[in-house]
N, C-alpha and C positions, 0 to 999 in steps of 0.2 A: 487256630493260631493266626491263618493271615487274614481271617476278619479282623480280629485285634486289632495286627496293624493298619489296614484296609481305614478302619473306624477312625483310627489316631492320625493318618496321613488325612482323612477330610475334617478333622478338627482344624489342626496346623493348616490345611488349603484355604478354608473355610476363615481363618483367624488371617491370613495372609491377604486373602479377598477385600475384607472390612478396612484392614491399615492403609491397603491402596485408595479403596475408594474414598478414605478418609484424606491420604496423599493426595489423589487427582483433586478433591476439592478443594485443598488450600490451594492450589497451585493456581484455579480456578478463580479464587476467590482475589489472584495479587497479580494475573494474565490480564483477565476479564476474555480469556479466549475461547469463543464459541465451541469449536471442536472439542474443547477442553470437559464445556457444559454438557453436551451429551453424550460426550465417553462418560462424563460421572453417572447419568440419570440411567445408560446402557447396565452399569457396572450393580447400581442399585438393582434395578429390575432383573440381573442375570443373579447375583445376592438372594431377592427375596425367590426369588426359583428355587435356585440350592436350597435352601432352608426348609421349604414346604413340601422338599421331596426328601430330605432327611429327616425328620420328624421323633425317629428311633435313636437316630445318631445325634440329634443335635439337644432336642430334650427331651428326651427318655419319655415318649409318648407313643404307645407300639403303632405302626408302619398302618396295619388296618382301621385303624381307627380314623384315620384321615382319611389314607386312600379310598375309603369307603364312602366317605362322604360326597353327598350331590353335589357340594356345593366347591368341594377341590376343583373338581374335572374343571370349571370355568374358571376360579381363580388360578390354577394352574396353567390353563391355557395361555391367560391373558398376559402371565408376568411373560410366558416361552416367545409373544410374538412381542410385547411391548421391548425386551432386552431386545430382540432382533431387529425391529425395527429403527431402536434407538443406534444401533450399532450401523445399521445402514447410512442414518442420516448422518450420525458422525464419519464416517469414508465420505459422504459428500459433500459436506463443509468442507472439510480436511482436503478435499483434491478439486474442487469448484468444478463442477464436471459442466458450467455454460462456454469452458473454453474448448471442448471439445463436444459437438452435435450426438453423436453415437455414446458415447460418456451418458450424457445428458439424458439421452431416452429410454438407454438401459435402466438408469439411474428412478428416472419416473414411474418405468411402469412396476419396476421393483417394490417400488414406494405401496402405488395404487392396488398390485397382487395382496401385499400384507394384509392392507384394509379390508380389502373382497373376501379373503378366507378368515380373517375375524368375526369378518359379519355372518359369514356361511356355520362357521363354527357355532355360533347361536341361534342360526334360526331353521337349523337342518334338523336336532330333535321335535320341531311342532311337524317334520313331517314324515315322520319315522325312518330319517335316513344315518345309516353310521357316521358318525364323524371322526373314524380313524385314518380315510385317508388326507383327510384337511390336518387332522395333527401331522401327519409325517410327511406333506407337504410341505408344511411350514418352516420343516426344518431346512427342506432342500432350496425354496424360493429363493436368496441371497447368493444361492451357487451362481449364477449367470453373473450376476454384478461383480461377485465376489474375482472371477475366475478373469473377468475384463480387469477388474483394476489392476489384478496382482499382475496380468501383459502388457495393461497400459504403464504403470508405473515402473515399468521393467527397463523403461526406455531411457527412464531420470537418473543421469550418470550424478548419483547422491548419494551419500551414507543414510541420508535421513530417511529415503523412500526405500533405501534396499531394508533397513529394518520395521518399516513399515510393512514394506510388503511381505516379508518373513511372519509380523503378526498376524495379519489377514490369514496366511496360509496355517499356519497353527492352529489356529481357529478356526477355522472351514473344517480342517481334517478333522478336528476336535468331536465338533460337529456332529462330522460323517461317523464316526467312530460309533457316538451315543445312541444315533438312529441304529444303525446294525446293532446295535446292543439290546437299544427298550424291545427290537421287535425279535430279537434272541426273548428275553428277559419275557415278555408278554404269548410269546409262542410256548411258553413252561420249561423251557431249555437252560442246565444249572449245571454247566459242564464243568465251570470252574470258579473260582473264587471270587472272582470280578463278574459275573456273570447278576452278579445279584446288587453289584453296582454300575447299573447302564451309564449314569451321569458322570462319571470318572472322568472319562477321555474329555467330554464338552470343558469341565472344570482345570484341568492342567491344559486344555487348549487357549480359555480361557486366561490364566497364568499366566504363559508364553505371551502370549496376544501385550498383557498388561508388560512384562519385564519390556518387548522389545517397542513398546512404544514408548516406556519413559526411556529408554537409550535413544530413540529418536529426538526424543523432548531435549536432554542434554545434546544429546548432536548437533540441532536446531541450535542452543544457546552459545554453544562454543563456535558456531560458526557466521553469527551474527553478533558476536563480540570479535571476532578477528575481522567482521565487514565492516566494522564500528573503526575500530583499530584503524586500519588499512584508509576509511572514509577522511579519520580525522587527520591522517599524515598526507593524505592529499589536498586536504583543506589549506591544510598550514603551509604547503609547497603553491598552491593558491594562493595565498595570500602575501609569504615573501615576493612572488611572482609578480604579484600588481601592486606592492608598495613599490620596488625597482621599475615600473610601470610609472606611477602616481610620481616617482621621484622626476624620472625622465623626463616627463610632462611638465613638473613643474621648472626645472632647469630650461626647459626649450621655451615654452611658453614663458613664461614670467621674466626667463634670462634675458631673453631677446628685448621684451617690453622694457627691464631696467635698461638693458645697453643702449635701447631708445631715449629714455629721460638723459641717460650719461649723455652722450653726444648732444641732444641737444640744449641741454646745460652747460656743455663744454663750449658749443658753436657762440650761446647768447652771451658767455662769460667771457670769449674773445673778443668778439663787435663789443663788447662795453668796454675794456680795454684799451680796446683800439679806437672809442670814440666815434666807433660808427654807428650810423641812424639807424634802428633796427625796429619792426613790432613789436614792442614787448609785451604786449596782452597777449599777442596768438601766442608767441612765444611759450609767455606760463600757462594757458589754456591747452594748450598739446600737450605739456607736460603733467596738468591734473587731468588730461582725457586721460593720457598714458597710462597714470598710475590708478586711476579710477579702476582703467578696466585689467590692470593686473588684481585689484581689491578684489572684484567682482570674482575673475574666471579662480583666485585661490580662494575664494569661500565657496565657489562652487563647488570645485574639487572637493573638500574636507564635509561638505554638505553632503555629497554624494557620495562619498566612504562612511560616512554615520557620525552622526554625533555625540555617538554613545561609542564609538571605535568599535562595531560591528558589523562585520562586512558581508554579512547572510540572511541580511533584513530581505522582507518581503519587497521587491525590486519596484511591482506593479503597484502597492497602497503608498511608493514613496513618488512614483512619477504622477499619481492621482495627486497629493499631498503638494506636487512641485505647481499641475497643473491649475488647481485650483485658484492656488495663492496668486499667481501668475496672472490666470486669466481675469481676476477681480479686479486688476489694475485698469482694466478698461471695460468695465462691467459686461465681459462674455460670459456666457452660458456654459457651463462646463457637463458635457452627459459623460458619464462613464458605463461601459457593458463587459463585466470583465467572465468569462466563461471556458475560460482554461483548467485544465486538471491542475488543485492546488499542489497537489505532490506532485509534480515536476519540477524535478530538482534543474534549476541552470547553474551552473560555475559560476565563482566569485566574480572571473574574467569578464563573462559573459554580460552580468548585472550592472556592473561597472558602466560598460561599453555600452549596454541599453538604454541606461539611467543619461549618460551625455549624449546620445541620439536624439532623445525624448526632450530631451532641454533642451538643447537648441532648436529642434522643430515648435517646441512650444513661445521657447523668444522669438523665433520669425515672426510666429503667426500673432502673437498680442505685438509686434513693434511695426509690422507692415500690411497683415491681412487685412485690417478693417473690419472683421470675422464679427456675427454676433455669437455664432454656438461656436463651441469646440469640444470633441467626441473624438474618446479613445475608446477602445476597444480590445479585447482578448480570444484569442479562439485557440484551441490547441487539439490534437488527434495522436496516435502513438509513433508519429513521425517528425513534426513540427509542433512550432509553439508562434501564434501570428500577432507581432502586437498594431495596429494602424491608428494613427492618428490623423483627423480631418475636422478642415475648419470652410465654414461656407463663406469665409471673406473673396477676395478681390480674384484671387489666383493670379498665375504669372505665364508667359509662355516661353517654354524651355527654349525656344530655338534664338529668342533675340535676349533672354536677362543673361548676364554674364555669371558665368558661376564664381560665386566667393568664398570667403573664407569656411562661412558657417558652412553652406551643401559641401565644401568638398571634406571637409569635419566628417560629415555626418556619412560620407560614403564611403570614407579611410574607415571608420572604426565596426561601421559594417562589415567592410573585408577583414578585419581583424575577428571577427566573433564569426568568421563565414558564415554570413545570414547572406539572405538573397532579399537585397532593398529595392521598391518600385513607389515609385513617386509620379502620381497620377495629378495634372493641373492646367487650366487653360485660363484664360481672362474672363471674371465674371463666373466660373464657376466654381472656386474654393479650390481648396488641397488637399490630397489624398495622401500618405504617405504612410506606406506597412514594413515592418522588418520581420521577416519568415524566418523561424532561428532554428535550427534540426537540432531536436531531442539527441 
C-alpha cells in the first residue's frame, strides 16, 4: 500500500518539477536574468536525474534493466554533478561573492573540486579503482559553500535572503538525507518503505528549495516596485523643488535686469522732458545690452531644464552638447574623457546646478581665454563623481583679477550642490577647474 502512494507522490513531485522548470523559464525568457538562467539549466539537469533513476515509476521500464546498464553509471553521474554544479554557480551569480574575498575562494575552489571528481569519476575504472567514494563525495562537496552562504547571508536584514537562505538549507539537508539513504539502500538494507526510495528527500529538498525561491522572486518584485514608488515621489518633490528654484532665479535675475531698463527709460524720458542734453545712443545701447542679456540668461535657464521639459537627461552629453557649440564660436578644440559610472544617479538639484557651473566656465573661457583646446572630463569612484574642465588659454592670477559676477555664480551654486570646487590657474598657463560632487 504505501508503495502505491510512495509511486503516486513522485509522479505529482515529478509533474510539479517540469511546471516549475517550465515557470523559471518564462520568467527567464521576460527578466533576461542570469541567476534566473542557471537555476533553470540546474532544475533541467536535477529533472533528467529523477527520471533516469525512476525508470519503473516513470515508464514502466523495470529498475534492472537500466540500472544495469554500463552506460547509466556515467550518464547518471554526469546529470548528479552537472545539477550541482549548476546549482552552485547559480548561489554565485545570485550573491556576487567578488564583494566578499573568502565568499569568493570558497566559491572557486568549489567550482574547481566538482571538475576534479568528474574527471576522477571517468578515468579511475582504466585503473581499477572504485569509484564509489567520488559518487558520495560529490554529493557532500557544496556543503562548505553551502553552509558559508547560508552564515554569510544570515547577516542581510531581508525578506529575500531570509528565503533564500531557507532554500539553500532544504536542499543541503535534502541532500544529506539521500546519501544516508543510497548508502542504506546500496548496503541491502530494506527496513522500510522509503528505504527503496533513497531520492525522496533530495526531490522535496528540491521542491522547498524551488517554492521558497519564487517567494523570494516575488519578494524582490514587491519591493522594487515600492523603490520605484518611493524613487518617483521623490523625483516629483525634485522637481517642484527646482521649478520654485528656476522661478526665484528667474524673478531675481531677469527682475532686477527689467527694473534696470525701467529706470533707465524713466531717467532718458525725464531729460527729454526736461529738454536736457543727454546721450541718447549709450542711453538705448544700455538698454538693448540689458535686455540682450536678460534674452540670453532666460534661454539659458529653459535650455538647461530641457527642451523637451525633462529634467533627468543625461546632465554630462548636455554640457558636452553646450561645449562644443560654444567652443566653435572661436574655432577651439573641444576633447572630451568622460569615465564615470553611468549609473550614478545625481538629483535633479544637483544637474541643474552642474549644468550652470559648466556654462559659465565654458563662456569665460571661449569670451576671454584665448584657449585653443578645451577639455572636460569625468571620473567617478563609490564616493564621488569629479567633473574638471580646462582650457590651455591665457589664465588669470587669483590674487589681482577681481572676482565677478560669473566666479562668484559658480561658487554659490557649488555650495548649494555641496561639491567641493578648486579652481587651479596662473598667467600663461590655462584654467583648471573641477566640481568633486559626493555620490
Amino acid at each position: 500500500m504505501w508503495t502505491f502512494y510512495i509511486e503516486e507522490f513522485y509522479h505529482v513531485l515529478q509533474g510539479v518539477l517540469v511546471f516549475q522548470l517550465l515557470f523559471f523559464y518564462f520568467i527567464f525568457r521576460m527578466t533576461k536574468r542570469v541567476e534566473v538562467k542557471y537555476y533553470c539549466v540546474y532544475l533541467l539537469f536535477a529533472l533528467l536525474y529523477y527520471f533516469i533513476n525512476g525508470p519503473k515509476t516513470f515508464f514502466n521500464i523495470p529498475d534492472d534493466l537500466i540500472f544495469d546498464s554500463p552506460i547509466y553509471v556515467k550518464i547518471n553521474y554526469f546529470l548528479l554533478a552537472a545539477s550541482i554544479y549548476f546549482y552552485l554557480v547559480f548561489l554565485i551569480t545570485l550573491f556576487e561573492p567578488k564583494h566578499n574575498p573568502l565568499f569568493e575562494k570558497i566559491a572557486k575552489i568549489t567550482k574547481i573540486s566538482i571538475l576534479i571528481l568528474l574527471v576522477l569519476f571517468y578515468i579511475l575504472p582504466f585503473f581499477n579503482v572504485s569509484r564509489s567514494l567520488i559518487f558520495y563525495t560529490t554529493h557532500l562537496v557544496t556543503l562548505p559553500f553551502a553552509v558559508y552562504t547560508i552564515y554569510h547571508i544570515g547577516f542581510k536584514k531581508s525578506q529575500f535572503y531570509l528565503f533564500i537562505q531557507l532554500g539553500i538549507l532544504f536542499n543541503v539537508v535534502g541532500y544529506l538525507i539521500s546519501l544516508l539513504m543510497i548508502l542504506r539502500y546500496n548496503t541491502g538494507i530494506r527496513l522500510f518503505a522509503l528505504d527503496e526510495y533513497p531520492l525522496i528527500w533530495m526531490r522535496v529538498g528540491t521542491l522547498f528549495d524551488i517554492f521558497f525561491f519564487q517567494l523570494a522572486i516575488i519578494w524582490r518584485w514587491y519591493e522594487q516596485e515600492k523603490e520605484l514608488t518611493t524613487k518617483d515621489l521623490k523625483s516629483q518633490i525634485e522637481v517642484e523643488r527646482l521649478r520654485n528654484q528656476i522661478s526665484q532665479e528667474i524673478h531675481d535675475d531677469i527682475g532686477s535686469t527689467l527694473s534696470k531698463i525701467n529706470l533707465t527709460s524713466f531717467l532718458a524720458s525725464k531729460k527729454l522732458l526736461a529738454n536736457e542734453v543727454f546721450d541718447v545712443s549709450t542711453t538705448f545701447l544700455n538698454i538693448q545690452k540689458s535686455s540682450q542679456e536678460m534674452m540670453t540668461n532666460l534661454k539659458e535657464i529653459v535650455w538647461s531644464i530641457d527642451r523637451e521639459n525633462k529634467f533627468d537627461s543625461d546632465v554630462f552629453a548636455r554640457i558636452e552638447e553646450y561645449a562644443t557649440t560654444m567652443c566653435a564660436t572661436k574655432d577651439m578644440k573641444t576633447v572630451f574623457s568622460f569615465k564615470h559610472d553611468p549609473t550614478i544617479e545625481l538629483n535633479i538639484n544637483v544637474k541643474y546646478h552642474l549644468f550652470l557651473i559648466s556654462k559659465e566656465v565654458i563662456n569665460n573661457a571661449v569670451k576671454y581665454s584665448n584657449a585653443k583646446n578645451f577639455r572636460i572630463s569625468t571620473f567617478s569612484d563609490d564616493k564621488n563623481c569629479i567633473l574638471t574642465l580646462a582650457d590651455d588659454g591665457q589664465g588669470f592670477d587669483p590674487q589681482t583679477v577681481q572676482e565677478g559676477v560669473g566666479l562668484k555664480s559658480i561658487k554659490n551654486r557649488s555650495m548649494k550642490i555641496k561639491s567641493e570646487l578648486k579652481i587651479q590657474t596662473e598667467l600663461g598657463n590655462g584654467t583648471v577647474i573641477s566640481v568633486n560632487i559626493p555620490i
